[in-house]
N, C-alpha and C positions, 0 to 999 in steps of 0.2 A: 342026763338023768340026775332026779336031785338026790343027794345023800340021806344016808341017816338022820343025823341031827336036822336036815332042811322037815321034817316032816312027825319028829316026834311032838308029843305036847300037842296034838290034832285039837281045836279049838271046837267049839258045840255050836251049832249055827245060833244066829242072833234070834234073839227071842222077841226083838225090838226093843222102843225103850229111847232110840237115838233120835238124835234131832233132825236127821237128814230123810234124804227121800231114794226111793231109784227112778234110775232117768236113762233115755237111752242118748248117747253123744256118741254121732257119727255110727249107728248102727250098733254099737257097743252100751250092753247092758254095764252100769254105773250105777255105785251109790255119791249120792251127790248131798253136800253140806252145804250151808254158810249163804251169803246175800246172794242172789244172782244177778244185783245190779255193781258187783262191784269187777273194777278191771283187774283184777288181780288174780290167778287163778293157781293153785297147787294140786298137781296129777300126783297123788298115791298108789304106785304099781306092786300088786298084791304079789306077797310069797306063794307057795304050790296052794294056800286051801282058801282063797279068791277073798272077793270083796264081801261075803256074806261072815267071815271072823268080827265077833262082836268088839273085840279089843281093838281091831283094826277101824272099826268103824268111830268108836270112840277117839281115838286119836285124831281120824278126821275130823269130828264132832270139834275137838279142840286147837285144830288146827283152825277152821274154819271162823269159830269163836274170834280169832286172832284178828279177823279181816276180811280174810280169803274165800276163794270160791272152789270149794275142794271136789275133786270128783277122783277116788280110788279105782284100781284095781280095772286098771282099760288094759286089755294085752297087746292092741295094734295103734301105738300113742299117735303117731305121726297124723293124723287122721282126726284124732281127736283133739290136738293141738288145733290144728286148721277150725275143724269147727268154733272152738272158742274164740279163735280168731275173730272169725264173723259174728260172733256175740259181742264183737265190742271189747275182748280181753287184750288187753295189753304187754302187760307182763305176767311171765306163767313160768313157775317154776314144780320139779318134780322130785319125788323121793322114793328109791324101789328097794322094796325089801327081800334081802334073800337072791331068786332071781330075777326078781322084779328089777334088782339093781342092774343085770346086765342090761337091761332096757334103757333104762336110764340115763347106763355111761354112754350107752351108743347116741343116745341122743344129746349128751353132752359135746358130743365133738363136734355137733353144729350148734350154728346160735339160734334155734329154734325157741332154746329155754334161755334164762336169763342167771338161775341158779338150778344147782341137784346138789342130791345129798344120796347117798350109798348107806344102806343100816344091815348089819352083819349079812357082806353082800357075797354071792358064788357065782360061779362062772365069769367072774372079773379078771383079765389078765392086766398084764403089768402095761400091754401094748395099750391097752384102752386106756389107762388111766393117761398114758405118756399122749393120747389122741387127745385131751378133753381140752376143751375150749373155754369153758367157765366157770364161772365159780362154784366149786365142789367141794361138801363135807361127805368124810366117811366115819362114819361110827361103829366100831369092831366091838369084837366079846373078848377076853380073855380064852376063852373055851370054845372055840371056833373050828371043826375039821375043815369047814370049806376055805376061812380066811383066819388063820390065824394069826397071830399079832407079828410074829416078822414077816407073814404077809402082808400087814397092814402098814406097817414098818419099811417093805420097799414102795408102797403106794405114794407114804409120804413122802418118802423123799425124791422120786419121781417127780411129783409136783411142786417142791421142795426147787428141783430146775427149772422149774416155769414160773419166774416171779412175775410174768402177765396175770398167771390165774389164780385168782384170791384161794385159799383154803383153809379146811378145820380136820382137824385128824384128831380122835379119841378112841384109847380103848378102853372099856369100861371092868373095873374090875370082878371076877368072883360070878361072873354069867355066862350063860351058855347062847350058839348060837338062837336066833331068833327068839332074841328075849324082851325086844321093844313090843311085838305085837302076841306074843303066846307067855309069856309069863303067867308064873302061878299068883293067885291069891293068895298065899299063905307062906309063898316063900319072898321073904322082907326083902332081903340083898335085893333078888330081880325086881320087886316092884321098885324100891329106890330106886333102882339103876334106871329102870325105865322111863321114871316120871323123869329125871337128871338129862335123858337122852329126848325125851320129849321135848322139853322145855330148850334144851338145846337146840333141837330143830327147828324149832318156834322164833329161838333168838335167830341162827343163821339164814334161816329165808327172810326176819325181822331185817335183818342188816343188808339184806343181799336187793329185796323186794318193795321197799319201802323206803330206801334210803338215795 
């Protein structure tokens, strides 16, 4: 069950506006961004209040911009991985927020993906992280009930023993959880922090996906 902080800040559904579309992949209602001719693909696994959060969608928006062929907020990935498969996708990497992240690790521990990244993630054990297979960033808050920073602190150094699997570990100061996809307008820190954790994510599937 998610906590507290998994679900204050409730976002206003999108009003439009975004560049992408909805699409169903693999029976699964999707917002989908970015080329659809390109082989490269980035799965966004939404927090509890799904792919319809407009800030989530912009992210995609700019994720997508990067290259990629973004499709958010699937809750049964494995499935949907397959399908892009037969699109032609090559390499596909994922990012889950909240508990979007327990998805994510789990699918990290196969090479289904080729990179993930974790953003102030819950229901993450220390087992999962020590299972993962590839290249993983996690990005924490300062102000975390679910993960907080010496939780994020044995994450790293867990993987810290697995010099096979590349990794990025931040914690971002002065924000609370899920504050890449629900941040206020008006409060400066979390929008900073957020664009800083964007653009990070942008760089690590950059380096991870293209390189």
């Amino acid at each position: 069950m998610s906590g507290s902080q998994c679900c204050e800040n409730p976002p206003a559904p999108s009003s439009g506006g975004e560049s992408g579309d909805l699409h169903q992949i693999a029976s699964l209602n999707s917002y989908v961004s970015g080329n659809p001719d390109s082989k490269i693909a980035v799965l966004l696994v939404s927090d509890v209040f799904g792919y319809g959060a407009p800030k989530l969608r912009k992210l995609a928006d700019k994720v997508a911009s990067a290259g990629y062929y973004v499709g958010p907020a699937v809750d049964f990935a494995k499935p949907v991985i397959q399908a892009l498969k037969e699109k032609g996708i090559t390499k596909i990497g994922a990012a889950g927020f909240c508990w979007g992240a327990k998805v994510v690790v789990d699918l990290a521990k196969d090479t289904d993906l080729q990179v993930a990244a974790l953003l102030h993630p819950s229901f993450v054990t220390l087992d999962d992280i020590k299972g993962v297979k590839v290249p993983i960033a996690i990005l924490g808050a300062e102000i975390d009930q679910r993960s907080p920073p010496e939780v994020v602190k044995q994450f790293e150094e867990a993987l810290e023993a697995k010099p096979e699997v590349d990794q990025f570990v931040k914690i971002y100061p002065g924000v609370t959880h899920g504050w890449t996809v629900r941040y206020k307008d008006e409060d400066e820190v979390a929008v900073k922090c957020a664009l800083e954790a964007h653009q990070d994510l942008l760089d690590w599937f950059g380096k991870c996906l293209k390189h």
